[in-house]
N, C-alpha and C positions, 0 to 999 in steps of 0.2 A: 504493500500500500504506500503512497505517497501521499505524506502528511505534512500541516502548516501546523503550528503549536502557538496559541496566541495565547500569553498570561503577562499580567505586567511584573510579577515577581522572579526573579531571575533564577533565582535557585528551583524554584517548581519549573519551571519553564524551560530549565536547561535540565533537569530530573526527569521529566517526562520527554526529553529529545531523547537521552541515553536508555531509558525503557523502551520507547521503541523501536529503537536501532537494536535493543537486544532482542526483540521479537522481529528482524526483519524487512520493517517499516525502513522506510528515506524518508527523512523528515527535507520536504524541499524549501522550509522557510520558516522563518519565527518572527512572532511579533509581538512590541510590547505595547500597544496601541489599538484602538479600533479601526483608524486608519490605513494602518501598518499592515490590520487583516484585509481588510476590503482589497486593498492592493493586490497583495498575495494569492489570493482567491481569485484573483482577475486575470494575474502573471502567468501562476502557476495550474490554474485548476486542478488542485490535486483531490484524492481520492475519497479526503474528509479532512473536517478543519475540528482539530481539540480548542474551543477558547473559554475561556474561562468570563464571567459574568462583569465584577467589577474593573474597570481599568478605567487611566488616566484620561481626560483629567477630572472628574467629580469624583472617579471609584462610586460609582451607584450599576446604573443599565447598561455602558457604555459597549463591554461583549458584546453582549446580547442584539443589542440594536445596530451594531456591525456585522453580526452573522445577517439578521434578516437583511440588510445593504446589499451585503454579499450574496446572498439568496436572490434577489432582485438582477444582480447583474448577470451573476452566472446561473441560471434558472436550476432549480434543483441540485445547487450545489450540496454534497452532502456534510452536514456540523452535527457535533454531539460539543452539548455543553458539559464543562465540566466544572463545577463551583460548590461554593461554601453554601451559597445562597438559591433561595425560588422565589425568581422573580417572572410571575407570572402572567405580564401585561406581553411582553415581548415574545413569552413561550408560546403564548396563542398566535403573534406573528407568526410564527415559528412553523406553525401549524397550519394555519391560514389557505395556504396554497394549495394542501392537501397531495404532495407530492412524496412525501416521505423523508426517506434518507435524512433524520433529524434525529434527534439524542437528549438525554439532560440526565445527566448523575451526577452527581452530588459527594465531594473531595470525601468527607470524612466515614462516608456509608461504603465505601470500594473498600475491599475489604479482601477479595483475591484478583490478583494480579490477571489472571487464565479470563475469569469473567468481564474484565475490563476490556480487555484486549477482542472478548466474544462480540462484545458490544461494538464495541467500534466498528470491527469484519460486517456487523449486521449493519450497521450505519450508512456503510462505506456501501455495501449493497444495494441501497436503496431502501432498508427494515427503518424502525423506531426504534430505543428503547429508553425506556425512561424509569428513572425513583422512583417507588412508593408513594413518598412521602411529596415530590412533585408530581403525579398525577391527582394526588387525594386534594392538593390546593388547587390546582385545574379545576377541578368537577368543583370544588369550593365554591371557587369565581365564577365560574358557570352556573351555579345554580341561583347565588347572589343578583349577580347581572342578567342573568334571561330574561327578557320582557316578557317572556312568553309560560315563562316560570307558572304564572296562577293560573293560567286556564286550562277549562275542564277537557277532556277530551273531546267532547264533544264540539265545545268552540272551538278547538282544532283544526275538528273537522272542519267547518262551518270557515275559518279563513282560510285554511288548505285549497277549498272551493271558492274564497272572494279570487286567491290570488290568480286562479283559472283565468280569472273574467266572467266568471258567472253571475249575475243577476240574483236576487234576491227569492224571484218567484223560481229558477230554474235549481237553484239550492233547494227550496222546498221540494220542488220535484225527485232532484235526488235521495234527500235526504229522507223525502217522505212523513214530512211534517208542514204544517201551516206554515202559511207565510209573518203570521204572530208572531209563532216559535221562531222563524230564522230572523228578524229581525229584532228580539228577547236577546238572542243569543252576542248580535250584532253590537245592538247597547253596551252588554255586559264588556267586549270584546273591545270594545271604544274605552269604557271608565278602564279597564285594568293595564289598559297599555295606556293610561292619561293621555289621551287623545279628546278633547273638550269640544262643544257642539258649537262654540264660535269659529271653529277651524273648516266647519261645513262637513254635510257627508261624504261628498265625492272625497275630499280632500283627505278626509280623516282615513277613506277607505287606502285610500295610497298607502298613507303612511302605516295603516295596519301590515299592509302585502309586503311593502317593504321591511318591517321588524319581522314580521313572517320570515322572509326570501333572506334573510339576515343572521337568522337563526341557528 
């Protein structure tokens, strides 16, 4: 495999160059910046980028939001993050594309050497794999932010079919209920995504399809 290593700590960053040169890997570049990966990932396209979460200059998102950069340029580039931290805003970037070849474990949970290395191989492939403990804050923030989180299944259904372009009367049809019920349903499906009646029906139904389509 042909690997980039981006951590802004040198000793990890040169610690995990000598790991995988003992498994094999060419590591064809290192970076201790977000910049410095994007680069890398541009130059070299290599097989999977290890970087790690905080770097200069805040040390907060700045990995993170360099891998998705670098996912941008080189489409499907494949990164397994590797950090102390789960930061979760950017992992759904991360995600987004739905392309794969993405990672996120977590420095102090690696724990055998063989398993890290598996991970990466699946990475570099085109696999997933991720933490425990970063998937469990995913589904977190997912369930948190869902706008679509309260509704019943049935008003599901019921915008599943707005976002057809169905009618109101051809939803009943479907659905096999009055056109009372599908517009009951519609209300409820307005108040929970706070969608307000000064915003008008047409307008509000958009914006339903769209948090729908968003989903």
């Amino acid at each position: 495999m042909r690997v980039v290593v981006a951590d802004d700590a040198v000793l990890i960053r040169e610690g995990l160059v000598r790991l995988l040169e003992e498994f094999g890997c060419e590591v064809v570049a290192t970076a201790g910046t977000g910049d410095d990966l994007v680069d890398a990932v541009v130059a070299h396209r290599p097989d999977v980028s290890v970087v790690d979460v905080r770097m200069p200059p805040t040390f907060t998102d700045e990995g993170l939001r360099a891998a998705v950069e670098a996912r941008e340029k080189v489409p499907g580039a494949p990164v397994l993050i590797l950090s102390q931290y789960v930061e979760v805003s950017y992992a759904d970037d991360l995600l987004a594309d739905a392309r794969g070849a993405v990672g996120y474990l977590l420095k102090d949970r690696v724990v055998d050497v063989e398993e890290f290395m598996e991970g990466l191989r699946r990475v570099s492939g085109g696999g997933t794999v991720f933490d425990p403990q970063v998937v469990a804050q995913l589904m977190v923030r997912r369930r948190r932010d869902d706008p679509l989180a309260s509704l019943t299944p049935r008003e599901r259904e019921v915008l599943g079919l707005m976002a057809e372009g169905r009618s109101n009367p051809a939803i009943s049809r479907r659905l096999v209920v009055t056109e009372g019920a599908v517009e009951k349903h519609i209300r409820s499906i307005f108040a929970k995504l706070g969608l307000h009646a000064e915003d008008g029906d047409q307008h509000r139904r958009v914006l339903a399809v769209l948090a729908y389509l968003r989903s």
